[in-house]
N, C-alpha and C positions, 0 to 999 in steps of 0.2 A: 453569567448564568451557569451555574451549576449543570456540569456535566448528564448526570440521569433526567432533570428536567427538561433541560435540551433534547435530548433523544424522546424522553417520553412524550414531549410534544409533538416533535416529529411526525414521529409513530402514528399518531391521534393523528395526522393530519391527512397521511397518507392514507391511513384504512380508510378517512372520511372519503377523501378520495374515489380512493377503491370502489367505495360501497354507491357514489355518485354517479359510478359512470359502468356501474353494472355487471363488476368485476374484480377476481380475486386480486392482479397487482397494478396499481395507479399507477407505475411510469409504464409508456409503449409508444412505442413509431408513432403513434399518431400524437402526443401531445409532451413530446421529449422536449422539442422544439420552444414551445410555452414556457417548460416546467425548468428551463435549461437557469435562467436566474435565477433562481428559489433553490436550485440545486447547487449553486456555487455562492451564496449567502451562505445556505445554511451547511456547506463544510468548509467555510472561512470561523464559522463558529465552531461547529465540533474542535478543528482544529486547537482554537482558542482556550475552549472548553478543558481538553487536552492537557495543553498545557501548564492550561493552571491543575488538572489532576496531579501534572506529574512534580511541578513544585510542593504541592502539599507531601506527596509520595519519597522524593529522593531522599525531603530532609533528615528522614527517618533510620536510611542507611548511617553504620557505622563506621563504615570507610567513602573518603572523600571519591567522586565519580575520576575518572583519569583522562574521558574523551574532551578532546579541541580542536578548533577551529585545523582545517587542513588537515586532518587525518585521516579520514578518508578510507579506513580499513575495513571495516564493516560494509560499507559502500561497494565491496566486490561481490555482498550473499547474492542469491536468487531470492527478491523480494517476493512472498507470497501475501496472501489473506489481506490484498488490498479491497476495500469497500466500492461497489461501484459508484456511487455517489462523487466517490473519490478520483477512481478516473475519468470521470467523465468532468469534473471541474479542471482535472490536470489539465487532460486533452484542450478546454477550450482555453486552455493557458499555452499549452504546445503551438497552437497550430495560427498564432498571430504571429512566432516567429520566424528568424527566416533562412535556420538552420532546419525549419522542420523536420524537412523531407529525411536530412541527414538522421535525425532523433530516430525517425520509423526506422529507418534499417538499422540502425545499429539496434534498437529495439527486437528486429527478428533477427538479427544476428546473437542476440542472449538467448531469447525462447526456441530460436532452432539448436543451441548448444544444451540449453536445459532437457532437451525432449528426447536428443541424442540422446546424452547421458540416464534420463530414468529409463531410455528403451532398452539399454544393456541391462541396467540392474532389474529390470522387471521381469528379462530372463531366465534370471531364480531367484528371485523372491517377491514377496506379498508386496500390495499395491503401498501400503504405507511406508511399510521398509525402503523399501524401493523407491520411493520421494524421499525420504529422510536420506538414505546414501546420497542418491542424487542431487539432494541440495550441498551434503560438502563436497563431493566431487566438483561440482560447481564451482563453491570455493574455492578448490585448492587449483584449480583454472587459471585464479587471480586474473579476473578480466574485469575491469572497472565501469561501476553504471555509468550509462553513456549520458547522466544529468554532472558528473563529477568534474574537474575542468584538471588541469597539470598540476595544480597546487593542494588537488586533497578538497579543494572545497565544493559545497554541493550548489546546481547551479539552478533549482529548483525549490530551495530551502523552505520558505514561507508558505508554499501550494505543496511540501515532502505530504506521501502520504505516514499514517499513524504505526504501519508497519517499519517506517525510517525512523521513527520519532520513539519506538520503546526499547529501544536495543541500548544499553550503557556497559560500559566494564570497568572495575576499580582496580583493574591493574593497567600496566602500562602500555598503551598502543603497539609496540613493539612484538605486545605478546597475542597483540588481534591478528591472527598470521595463521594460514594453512597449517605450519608447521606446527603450531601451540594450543590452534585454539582447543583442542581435546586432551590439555595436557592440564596437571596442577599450578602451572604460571600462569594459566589464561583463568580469570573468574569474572567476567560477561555475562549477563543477567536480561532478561524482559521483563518490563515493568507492563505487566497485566490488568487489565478492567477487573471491577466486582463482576458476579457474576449476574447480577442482575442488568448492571450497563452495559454487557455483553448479551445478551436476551435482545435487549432493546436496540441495539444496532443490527441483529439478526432481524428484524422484528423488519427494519426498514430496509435493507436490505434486501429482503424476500420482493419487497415491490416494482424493484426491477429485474427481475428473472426474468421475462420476457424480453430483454434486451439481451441475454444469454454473453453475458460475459465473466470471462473465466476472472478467478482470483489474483492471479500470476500479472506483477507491476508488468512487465511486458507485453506477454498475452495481452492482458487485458487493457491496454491502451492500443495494440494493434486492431484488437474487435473494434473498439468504441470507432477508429477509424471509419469502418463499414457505416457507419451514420454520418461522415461528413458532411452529406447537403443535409441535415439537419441542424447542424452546429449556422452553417453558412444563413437557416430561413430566421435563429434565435435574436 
């Protein structure tokens, strides 16, 4: 299925939702629990979806992509603009493991370093500036997502959320580095939605705002945590 159909259905299903149960957004503490399969069908799709967008997308580049297996460079950013949809399929992926407990903390071990860091630059300057510095600071940290293993390889690959999955560079991993990536040997690119499949994932989106979880791959699988006996009644 075609990517904007996917979403546009969604969408459709959710507002029906919404409008069923008497209220602006369809997912809430009260029926997360129900909605918790339907929510990890349907972003094994998007993912899917995904995918195949980004195969039609790359071929079009004129230089060959450069990333593989065990590289792992990229894998040090501060993942943001994850969907919650998203974490919360992660999460019920996390938490049959039996490293979990380990995942959570080194998880608030990134977002208390990320928080650190924007709370100096917020010091003096504006709130986006001040995220944007903050996420290379971050980088240049070079502290590895705690899904990553010794080899560079990602340990969460098939469940990565879309924020892991649109980052490519056609130059050579060597030059994925604190030291380059703001330099003319590093050219690293995000492979972006239309704007209307971006509408559309907002669209779903907005229906779990009542679960109030932040953007931030970290953050926001530690929130999602705060529902664990939810995940536990699914």
């Amino acid at each position: 299925m075609k990517i904007g159909v996917l979403l546009g259905a969604e969408r459709d299903r959710l507002d029906r939702l919404a409008a069923s149960l008497g209220r602006e957004h369809a997912i809430g503490t009260d029926n997360l629990s129900h909605q918790l399969p339907h929510i990890v069908e349907f972003t094994k799709h998007y993912h899917e979806a995904f995918a195949a967008y980004l195969s039609a997308v790359l071929v079009q580049h004129e230089k060959p992509i450069q990333c593989r297996p065990a590289c792992g460079n990229c894998c040090h950013h501060f993942p943001m603009s994850v969907e919650p949809f998203e974490l919360l399929a992660l999460y019920g992926e996390l938490r049959q493991k039996d490293d979990f407990l380990g995942v959570m903390e080194a998880c608030q071990v990134r977002e208390s370093l990320f928080g650190r860091l924007y709370a100096k630059r917020a010091e003096s300057l504006g709130e986006d500036e001040a995220e944007d510095r903050a996420l290379h600071d971050y980088f240049a940290e070079w502290l590895p997502c705690p899904f990553s293993d010794r080899a560079g390889d990602c340990g969460i690959y098939p469940v990565r959320p879309v924020s892991c999955r649109m980052y490519f560079s056609e130059t050579d991993p060597c030059y994925c580095t604190p030291d380059f990536l703001q330099t003319e040997k590093n050219d690293s690119y995000i492979v972006y939605l239309p704007d209307a499949v971006e509408e559309a994932i907002y669209g779903i989106s907005e229906h779990y705002e009542d679960l109030d979880l932040p953007e931030s791959f970290f953050g926001g699988l530690l929130a999602v945590n705060a529902y664990e006996g939810l995940f536990a009644d699914a």
